[in-house]
VEXROMI-584400 format. One record per atom (N, C-alpha, C): atom name; x, y, z; residue in three letters. Coordinates in steps of 0.001 Angstrom, whole numbers, m for minus. Layout:
<recs>
+------+---------+---------+---------+------+
: tiza :       x :       y :       z : loti :
+------+---------+---------+---------+------+
:   CA :       X :       Y :       Z :  ALA :
...
+------+---------+---------+---------+------+
</recs>
This chain:
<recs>
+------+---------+---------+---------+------+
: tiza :       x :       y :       z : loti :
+------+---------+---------+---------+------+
:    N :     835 :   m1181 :       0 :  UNK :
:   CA :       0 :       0 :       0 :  UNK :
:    C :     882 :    1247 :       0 :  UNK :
:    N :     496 :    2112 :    m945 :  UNK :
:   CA :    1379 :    3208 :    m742 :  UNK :
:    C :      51 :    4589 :    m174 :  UNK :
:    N :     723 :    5352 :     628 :  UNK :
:   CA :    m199 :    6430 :     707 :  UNK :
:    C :     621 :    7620 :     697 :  UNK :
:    N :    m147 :    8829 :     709 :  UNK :
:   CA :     147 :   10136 :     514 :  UNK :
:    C :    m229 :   10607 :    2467 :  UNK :
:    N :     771 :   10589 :    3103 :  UNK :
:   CA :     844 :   10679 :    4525 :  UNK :
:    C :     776 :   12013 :    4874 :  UNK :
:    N :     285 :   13213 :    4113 :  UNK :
:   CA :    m276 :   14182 :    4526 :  UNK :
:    C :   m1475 :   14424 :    4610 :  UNK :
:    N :   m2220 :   13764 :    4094 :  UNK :
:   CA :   m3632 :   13783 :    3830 :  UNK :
:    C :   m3975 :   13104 :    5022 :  UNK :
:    N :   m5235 :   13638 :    5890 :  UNK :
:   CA :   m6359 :   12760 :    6615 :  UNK :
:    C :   m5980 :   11431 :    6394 :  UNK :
:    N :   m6069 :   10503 :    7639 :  UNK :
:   CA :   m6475 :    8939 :    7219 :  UNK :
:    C :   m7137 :    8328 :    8374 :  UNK :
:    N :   m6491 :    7869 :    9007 :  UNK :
:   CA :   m7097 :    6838 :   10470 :  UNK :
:    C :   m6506 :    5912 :   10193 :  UNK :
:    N :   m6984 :    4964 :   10243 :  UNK :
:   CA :   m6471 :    3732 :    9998 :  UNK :
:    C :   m6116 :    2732 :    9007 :  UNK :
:    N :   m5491 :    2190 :    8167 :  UNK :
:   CA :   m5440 :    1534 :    6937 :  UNK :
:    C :   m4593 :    m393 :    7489 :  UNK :
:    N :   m4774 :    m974 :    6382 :  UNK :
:   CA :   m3749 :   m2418 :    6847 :  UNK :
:    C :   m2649 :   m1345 :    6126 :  UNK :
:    N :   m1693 :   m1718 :    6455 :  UNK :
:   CA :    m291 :   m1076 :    5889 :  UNK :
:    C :     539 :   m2652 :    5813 :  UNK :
:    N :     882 :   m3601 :    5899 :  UNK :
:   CA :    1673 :   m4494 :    5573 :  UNK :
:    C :    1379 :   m5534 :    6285 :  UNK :
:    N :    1808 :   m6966 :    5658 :  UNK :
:   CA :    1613 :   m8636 :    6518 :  UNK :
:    C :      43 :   m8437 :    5999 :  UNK :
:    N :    m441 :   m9577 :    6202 :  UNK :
:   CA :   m1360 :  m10739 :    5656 :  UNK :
:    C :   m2678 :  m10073 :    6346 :  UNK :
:    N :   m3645 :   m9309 :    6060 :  UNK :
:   CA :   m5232 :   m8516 :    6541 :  UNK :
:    C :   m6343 :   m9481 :    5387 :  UNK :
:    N :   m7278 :   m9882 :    5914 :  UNK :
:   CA :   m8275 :  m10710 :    5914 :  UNK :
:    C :   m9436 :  m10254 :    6218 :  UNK :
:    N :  m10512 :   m9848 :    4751 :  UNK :
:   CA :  m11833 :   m9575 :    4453 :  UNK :
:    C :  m12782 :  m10100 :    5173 :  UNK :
:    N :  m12958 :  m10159 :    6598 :  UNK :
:   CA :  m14283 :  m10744 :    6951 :  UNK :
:    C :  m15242 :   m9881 :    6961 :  UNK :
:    N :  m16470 :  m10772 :    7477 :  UNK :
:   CA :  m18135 :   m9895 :    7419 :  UNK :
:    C :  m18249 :  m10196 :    8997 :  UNK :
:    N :  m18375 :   m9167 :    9666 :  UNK :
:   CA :  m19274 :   m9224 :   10918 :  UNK :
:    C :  m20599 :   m8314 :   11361 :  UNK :
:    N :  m21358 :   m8927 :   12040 :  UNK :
:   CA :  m22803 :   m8121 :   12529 :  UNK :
:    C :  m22256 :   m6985 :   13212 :  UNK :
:    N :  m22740 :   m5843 :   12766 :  UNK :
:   CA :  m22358 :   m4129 :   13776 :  UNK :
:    C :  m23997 :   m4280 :   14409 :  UNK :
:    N :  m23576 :   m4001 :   15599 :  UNK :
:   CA :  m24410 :   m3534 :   16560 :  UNK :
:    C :  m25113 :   m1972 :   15841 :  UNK :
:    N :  m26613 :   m2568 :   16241 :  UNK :
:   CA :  m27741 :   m1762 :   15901 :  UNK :
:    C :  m27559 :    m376 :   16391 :  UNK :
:    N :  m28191 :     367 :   15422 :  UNK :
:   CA :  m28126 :    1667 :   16032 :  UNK :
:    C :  m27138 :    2464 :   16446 :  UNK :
:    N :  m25741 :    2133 :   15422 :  UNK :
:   CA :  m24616 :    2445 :   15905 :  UNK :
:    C :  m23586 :    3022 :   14655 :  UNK :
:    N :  m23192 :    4149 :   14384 :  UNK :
:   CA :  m22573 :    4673 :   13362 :  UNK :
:    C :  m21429 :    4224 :   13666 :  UNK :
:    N :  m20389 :    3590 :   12286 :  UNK :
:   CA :  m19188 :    3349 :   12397 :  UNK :
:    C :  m18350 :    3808 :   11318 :  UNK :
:    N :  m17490 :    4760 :   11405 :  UNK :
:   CA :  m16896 :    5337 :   10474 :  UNK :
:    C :  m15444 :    4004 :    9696 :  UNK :
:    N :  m15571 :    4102 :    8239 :  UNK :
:   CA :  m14429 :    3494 :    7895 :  UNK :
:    C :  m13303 :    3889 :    7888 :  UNK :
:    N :  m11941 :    3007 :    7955 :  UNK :
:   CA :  m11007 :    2859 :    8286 :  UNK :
:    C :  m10838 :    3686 :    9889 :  UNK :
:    N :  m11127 :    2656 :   10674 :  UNK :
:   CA :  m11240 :    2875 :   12408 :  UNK :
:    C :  m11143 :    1566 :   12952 :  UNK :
:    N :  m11047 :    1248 :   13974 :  UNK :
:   CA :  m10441 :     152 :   14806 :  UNK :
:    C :  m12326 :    m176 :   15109 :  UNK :
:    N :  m12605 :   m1637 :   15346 :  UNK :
:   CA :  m13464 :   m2083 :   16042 :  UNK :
:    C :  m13197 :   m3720 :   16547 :  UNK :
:    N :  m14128 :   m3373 :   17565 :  UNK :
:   CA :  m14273 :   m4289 :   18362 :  UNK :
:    C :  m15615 :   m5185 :   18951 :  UNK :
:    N :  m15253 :   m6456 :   19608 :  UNK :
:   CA :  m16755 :   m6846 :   20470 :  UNK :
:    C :  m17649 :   m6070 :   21033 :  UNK :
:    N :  m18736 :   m6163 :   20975 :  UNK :
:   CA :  m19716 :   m4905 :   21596 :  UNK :
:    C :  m20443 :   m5512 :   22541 :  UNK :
:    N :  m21023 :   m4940 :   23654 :  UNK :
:   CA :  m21330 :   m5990 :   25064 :  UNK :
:    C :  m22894 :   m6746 :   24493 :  UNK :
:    N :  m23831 :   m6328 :   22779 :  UNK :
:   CA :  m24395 :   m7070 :   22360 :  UNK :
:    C :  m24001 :   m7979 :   21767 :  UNK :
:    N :  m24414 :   m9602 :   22119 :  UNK :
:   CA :  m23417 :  m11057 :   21649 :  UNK :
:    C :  m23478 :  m11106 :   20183 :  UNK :
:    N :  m22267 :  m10958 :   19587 :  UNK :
:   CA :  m21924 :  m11228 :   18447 :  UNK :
:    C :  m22259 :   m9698 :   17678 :  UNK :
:    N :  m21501 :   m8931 :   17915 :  UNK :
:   CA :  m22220 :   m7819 :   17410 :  UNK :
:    C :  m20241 :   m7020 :   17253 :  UNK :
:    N :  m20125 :   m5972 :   16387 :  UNK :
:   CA :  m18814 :   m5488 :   16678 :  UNK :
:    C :  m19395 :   m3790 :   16714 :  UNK :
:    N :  m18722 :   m2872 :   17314 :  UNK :
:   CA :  m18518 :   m1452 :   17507 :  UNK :
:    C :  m17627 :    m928 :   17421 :  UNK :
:    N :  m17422 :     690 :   17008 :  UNK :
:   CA :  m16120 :    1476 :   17195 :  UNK :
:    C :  m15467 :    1087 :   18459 :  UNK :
:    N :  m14251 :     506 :   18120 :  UNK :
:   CA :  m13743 :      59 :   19397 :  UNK :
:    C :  m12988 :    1301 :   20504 :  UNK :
:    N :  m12423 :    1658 :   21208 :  UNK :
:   CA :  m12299 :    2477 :   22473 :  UNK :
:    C :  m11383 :    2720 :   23104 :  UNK :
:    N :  m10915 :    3341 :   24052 :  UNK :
:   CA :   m9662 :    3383 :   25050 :  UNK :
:    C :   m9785 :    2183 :   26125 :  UNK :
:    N :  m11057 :    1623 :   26161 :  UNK :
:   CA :  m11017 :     616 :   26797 :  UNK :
:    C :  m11019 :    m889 :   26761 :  UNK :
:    N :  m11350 :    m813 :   25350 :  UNK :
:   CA :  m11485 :   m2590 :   24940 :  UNK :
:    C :   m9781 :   m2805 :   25500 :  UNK :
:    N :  m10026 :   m4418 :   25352 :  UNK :
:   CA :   m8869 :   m5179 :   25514 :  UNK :
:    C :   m8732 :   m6017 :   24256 :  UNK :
:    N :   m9331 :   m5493 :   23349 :  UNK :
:   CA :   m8420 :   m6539 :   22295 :  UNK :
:    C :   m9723 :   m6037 :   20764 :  UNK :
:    N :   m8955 :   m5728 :   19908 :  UNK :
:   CA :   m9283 :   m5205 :   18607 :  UNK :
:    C :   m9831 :   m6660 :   17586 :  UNK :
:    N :  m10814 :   m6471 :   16841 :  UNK :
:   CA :  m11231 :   m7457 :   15629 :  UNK :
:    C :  m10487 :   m7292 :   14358 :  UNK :
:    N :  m10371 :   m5575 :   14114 :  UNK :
:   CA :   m9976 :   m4990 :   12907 :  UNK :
:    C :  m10105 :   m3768 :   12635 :  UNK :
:    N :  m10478 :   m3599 :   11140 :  UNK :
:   CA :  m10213 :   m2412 :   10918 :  UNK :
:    C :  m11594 :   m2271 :    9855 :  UNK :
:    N :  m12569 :   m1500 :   10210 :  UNK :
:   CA :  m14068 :    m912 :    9085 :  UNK :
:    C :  m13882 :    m831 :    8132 :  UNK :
:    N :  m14424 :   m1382 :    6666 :  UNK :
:   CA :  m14131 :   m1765 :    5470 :  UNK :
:    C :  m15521 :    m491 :    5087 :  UNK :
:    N :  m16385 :    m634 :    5661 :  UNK :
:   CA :  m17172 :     134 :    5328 :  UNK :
:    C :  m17988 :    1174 :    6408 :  UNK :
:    N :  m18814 :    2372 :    6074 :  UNK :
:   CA :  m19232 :    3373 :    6542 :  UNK :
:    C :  m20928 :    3135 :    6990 :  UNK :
:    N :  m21069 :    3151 :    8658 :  UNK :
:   CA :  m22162 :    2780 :    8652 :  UNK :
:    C :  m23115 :    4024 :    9199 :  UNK :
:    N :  m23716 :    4835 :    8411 :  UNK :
:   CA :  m24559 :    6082 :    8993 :  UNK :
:    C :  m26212 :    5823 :    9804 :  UNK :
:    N :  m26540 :    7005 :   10703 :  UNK :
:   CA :  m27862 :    6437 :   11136 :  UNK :
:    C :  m29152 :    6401 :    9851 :  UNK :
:    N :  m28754 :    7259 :    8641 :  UNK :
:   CA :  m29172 :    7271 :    6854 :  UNK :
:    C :  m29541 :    6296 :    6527 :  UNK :
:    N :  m28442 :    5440 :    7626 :  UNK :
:   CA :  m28760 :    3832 :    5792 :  UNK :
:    C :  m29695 :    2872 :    6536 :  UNK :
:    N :  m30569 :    2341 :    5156 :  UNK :
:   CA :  m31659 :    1520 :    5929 :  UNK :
:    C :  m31570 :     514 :    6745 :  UNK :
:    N :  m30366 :     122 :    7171 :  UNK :
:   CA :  m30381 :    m627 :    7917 :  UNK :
:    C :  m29675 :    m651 :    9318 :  UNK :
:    N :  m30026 :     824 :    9372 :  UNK :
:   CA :  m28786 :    1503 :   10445 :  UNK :
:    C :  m29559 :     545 :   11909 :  UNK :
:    N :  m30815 :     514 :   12214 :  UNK :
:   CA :  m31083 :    m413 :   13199 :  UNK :
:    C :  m31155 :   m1975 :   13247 :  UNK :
:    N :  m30848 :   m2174 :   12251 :  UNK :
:   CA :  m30664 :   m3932 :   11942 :  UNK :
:    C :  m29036 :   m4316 :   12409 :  UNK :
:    N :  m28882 :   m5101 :   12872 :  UNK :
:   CA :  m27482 :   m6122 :   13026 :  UNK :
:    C :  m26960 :   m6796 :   11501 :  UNK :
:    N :  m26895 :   m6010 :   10527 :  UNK :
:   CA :  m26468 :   m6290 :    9160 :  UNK :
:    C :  m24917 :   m6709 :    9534 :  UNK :
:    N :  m24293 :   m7596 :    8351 :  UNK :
:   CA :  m23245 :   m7459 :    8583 :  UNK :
:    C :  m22602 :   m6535 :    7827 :  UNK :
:    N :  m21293 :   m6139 :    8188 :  UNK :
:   CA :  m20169 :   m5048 :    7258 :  UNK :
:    C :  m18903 :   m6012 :    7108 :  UNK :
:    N :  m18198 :   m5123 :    6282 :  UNK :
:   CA :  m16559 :   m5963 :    6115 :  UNK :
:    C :  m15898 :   m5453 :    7265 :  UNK :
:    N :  m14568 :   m6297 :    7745 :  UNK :
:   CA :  m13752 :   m5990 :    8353 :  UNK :
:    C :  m12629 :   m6407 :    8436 :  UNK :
:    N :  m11649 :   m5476 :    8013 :  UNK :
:   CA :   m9971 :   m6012 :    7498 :  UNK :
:    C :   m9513 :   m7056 :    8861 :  UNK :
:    N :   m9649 :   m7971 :    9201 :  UNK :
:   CA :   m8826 :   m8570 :   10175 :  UNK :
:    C :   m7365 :   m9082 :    9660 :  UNK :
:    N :   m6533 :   m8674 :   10597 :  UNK :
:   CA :   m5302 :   m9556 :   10749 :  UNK :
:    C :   m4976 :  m10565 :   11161 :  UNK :
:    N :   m3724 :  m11476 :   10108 :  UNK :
:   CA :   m4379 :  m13146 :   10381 :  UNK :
:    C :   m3491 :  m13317 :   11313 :  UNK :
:    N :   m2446 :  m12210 :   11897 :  UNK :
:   CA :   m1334 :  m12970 :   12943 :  UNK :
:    C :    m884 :  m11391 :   13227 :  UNK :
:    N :    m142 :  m11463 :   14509 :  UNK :
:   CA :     437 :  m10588 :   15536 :  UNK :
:    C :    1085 :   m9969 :   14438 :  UNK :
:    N :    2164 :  m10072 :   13437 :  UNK :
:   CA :    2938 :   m9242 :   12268 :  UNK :
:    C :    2310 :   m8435 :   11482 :  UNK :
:    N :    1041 :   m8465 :   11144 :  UNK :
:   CA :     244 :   m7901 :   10273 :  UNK :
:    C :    m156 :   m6130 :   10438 :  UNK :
:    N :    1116 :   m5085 :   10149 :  UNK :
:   CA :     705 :   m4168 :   10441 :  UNK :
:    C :    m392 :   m3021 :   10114 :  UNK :
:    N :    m621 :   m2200 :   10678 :  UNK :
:   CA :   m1279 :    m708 :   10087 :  UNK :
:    C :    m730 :     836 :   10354 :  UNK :
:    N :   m1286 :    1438 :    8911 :  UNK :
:   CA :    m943 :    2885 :    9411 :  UNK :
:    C :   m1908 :    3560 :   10326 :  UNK :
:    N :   m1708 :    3971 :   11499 :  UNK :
:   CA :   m2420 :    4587 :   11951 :  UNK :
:    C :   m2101 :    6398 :   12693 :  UNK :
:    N :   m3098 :    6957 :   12709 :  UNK :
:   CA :   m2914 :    8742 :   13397 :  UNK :
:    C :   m2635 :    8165 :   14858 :  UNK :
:    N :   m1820 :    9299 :   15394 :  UNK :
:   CA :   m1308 :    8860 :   16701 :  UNK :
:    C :   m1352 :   10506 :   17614 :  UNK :
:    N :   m1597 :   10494 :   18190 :  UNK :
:   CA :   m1988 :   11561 :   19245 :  UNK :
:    C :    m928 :   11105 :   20758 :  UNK :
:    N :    m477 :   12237 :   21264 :  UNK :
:   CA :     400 :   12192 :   21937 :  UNK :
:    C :    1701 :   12764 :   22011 :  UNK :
:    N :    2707 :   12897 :   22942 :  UNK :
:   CA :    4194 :   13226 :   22205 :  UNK :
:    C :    4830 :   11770 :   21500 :  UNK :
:    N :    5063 :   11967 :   20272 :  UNK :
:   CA :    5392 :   10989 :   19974 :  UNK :
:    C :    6334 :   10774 :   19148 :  UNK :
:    N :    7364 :   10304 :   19297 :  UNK :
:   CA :    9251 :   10404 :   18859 :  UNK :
:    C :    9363 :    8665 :   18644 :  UNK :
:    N :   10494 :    8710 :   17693 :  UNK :
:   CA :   10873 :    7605 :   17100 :  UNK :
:    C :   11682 :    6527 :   18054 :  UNK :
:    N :   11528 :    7589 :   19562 :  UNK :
:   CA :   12064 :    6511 :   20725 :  UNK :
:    C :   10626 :    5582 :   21109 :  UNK :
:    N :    9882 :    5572 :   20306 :  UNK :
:   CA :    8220 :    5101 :   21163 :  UNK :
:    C :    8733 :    3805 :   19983 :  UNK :
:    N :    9243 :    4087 :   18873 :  UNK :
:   CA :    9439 :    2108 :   18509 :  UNK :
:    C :    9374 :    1465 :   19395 :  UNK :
:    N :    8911 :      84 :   19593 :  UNK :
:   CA :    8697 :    m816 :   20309 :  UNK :
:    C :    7636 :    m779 :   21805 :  UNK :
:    N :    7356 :     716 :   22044 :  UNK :
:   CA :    6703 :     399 :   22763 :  UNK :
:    C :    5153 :      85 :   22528 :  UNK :
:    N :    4413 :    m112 :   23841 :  UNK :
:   CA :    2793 :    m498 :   23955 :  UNK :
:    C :    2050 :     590 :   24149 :  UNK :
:    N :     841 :     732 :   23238 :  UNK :
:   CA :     106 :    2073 :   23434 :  UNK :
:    C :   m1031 :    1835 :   23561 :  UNK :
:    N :   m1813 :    2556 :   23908 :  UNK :
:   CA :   m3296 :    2420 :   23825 :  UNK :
:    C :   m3908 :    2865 :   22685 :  UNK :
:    N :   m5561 :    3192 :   22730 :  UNK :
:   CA :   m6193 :    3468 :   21862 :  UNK :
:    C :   m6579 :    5406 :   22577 :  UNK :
:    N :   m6637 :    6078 :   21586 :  UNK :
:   CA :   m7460 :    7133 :   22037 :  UNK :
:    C :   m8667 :    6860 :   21932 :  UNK :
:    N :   m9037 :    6424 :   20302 :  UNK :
:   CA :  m10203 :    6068 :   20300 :  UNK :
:    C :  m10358 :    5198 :   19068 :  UNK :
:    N :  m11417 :    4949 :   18189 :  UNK :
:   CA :  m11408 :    3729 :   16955 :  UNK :
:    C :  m10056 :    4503 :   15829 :  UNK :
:    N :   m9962 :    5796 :   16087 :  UNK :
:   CA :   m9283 :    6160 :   14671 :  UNK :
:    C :   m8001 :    6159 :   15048 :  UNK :
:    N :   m7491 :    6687 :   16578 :  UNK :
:   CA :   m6147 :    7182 :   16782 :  UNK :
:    C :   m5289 :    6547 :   17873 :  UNK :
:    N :   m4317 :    6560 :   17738 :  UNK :
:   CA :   m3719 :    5575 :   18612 :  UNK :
:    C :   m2661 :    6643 :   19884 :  UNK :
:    N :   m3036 :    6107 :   21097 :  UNK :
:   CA :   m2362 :    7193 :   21921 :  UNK :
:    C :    m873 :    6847 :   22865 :  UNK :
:    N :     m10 :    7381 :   22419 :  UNK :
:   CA :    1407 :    7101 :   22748 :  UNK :
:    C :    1315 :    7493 :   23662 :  UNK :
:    N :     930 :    8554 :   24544 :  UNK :
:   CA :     818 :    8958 :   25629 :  UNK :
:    C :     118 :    7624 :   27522 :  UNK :
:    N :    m416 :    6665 :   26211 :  UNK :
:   CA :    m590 :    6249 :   27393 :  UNK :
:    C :    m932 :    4630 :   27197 :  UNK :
:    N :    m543 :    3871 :   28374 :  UNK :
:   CA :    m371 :    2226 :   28490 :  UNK :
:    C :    m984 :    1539 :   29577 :  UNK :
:    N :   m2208 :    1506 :   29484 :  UNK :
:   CA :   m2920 :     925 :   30066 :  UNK :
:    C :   m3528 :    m705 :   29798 :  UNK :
:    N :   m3829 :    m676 :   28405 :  UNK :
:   CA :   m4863 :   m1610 :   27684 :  UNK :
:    C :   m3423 :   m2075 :   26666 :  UNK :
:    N :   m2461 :   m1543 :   26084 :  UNK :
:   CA :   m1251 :   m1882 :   25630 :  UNK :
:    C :   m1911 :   m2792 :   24554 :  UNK :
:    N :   m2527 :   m2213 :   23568 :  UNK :
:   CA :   m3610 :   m2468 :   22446 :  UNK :
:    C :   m2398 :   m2235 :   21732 :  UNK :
:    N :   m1819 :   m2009 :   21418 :  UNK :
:   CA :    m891 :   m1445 :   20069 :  UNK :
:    C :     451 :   m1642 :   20319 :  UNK :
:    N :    1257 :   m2284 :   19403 :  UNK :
:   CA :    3345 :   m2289 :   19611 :  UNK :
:    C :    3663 :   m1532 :   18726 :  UNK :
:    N :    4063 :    m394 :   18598 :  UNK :
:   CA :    4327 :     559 :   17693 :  UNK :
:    C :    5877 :    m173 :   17040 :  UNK :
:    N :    5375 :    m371 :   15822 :  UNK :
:   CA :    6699 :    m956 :   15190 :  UNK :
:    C :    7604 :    m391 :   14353 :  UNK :
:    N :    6752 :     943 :   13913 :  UNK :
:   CA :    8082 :    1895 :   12781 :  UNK :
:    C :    7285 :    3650 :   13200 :  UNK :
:    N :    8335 :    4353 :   13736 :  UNK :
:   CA :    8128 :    5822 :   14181 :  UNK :
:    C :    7614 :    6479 :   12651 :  UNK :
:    N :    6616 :    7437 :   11873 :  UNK :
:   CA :    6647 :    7771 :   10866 :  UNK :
:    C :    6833 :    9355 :   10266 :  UNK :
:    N :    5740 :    9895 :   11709 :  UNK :
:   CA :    6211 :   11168 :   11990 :  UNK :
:    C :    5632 :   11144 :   13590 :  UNK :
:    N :    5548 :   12706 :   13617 :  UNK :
:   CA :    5049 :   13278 :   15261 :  UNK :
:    C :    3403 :   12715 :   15135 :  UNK :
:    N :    2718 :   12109 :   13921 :  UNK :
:   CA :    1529 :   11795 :   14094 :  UNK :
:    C :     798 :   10846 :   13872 :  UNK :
:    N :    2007 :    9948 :   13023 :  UNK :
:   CA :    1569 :    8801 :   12552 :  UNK :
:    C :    2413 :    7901 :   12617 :  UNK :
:    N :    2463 :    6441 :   12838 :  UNK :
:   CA :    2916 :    5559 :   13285 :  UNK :
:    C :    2272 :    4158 :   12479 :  UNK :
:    N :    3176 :    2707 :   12065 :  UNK :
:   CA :    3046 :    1979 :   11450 :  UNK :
:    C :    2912 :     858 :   13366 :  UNK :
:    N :    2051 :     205 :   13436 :  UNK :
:   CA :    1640 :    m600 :   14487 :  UNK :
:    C :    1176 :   m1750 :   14332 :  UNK :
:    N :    1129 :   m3011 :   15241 :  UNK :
:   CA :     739 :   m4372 :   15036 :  UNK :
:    C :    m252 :   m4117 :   16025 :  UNK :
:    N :   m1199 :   m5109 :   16009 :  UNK :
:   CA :   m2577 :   m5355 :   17048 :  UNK :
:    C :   m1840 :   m6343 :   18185 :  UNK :
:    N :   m1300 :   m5815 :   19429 :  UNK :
:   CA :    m969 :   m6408 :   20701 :  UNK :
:    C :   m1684 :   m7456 :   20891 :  UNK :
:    N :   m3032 :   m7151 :   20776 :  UNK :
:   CA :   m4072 :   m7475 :   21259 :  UNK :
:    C :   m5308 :   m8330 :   20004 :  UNK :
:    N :   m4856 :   m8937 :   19070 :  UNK :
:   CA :   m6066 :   m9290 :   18436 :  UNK :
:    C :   m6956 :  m10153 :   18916 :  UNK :
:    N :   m8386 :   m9571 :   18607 :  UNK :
:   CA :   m9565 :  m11250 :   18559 :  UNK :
:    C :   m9341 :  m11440 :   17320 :  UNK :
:    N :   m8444 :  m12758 :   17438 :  UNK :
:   CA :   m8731 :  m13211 :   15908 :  UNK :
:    C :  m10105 :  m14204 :   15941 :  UNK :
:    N :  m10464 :  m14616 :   15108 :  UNK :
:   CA :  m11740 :  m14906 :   14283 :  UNK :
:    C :  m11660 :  m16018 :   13560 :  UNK :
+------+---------+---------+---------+------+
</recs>
């Protein structure tokens, strides 16, 4: 994947082996694409995932508004999963964040951004520094599927 790293993004697969699945999004719930999601406390259901989950599904293949007709149905959407711990992404990173944060564990700010500032949930191994805002990362933490 090549991108133009000035422009807006959130989240993308950026390198290693990402895998097209379909999962049910929880009803009544807008999910913006390319953003992190996760299990939602409805069974079998996924949501913008959080500063608090403990463990990521993937990454939103598609855009779910309260517009579309099926914004209250448990439809399913795509979702880039990663098939193993190597499988990185580009993601926005919020925080002070220097090319000494390689290797470390970060959290989530929220589904789009990843926060160097802080290690709680240690959702993220930051694996290549890119700038002060963006960062190439593996899922610490996957539900794989």
């Amino acid at each position: 994947f090549l991108f133009n790293l000035t422009i807006a993004m959130s989240v993308f697969p950026y390198r290693g082996v990402w895998e097209l699945k379909w999962f049910r999004k929880k009803a009544s719930t807008a999910i913006t694409p390319n953003t992190f999601v996760a299990e939602s406390s409805d069974v079998d259901t996924i949501e913008p995932a959080d500063s608090s989950d403990a463990a990521v599904i993937g990454i939103a293949a598609k855009k779910v508004a309260s517009t579309d007709s099926d914004y209250t149905s448990t439809t399913r959407i795509p979702v880039w999963v990663p098939k193993d711990t190597s499988s990185e992404a580009l993601v926005d990173v919020t925080g002070s964040f220097a090319v000494t944060d390689e290797g470390n564990l970060i959290d989530l700010s929220d589904a789009s951004t990843a926060n160097a500032a802080a290690s709680t949930t240690d959702i993220l191994k930051v694996k290549q520094f890119v700038s002060s805002t963006k960062a190439v990362v593996t899922v610490n933490k996957p539900a794989f599927v």
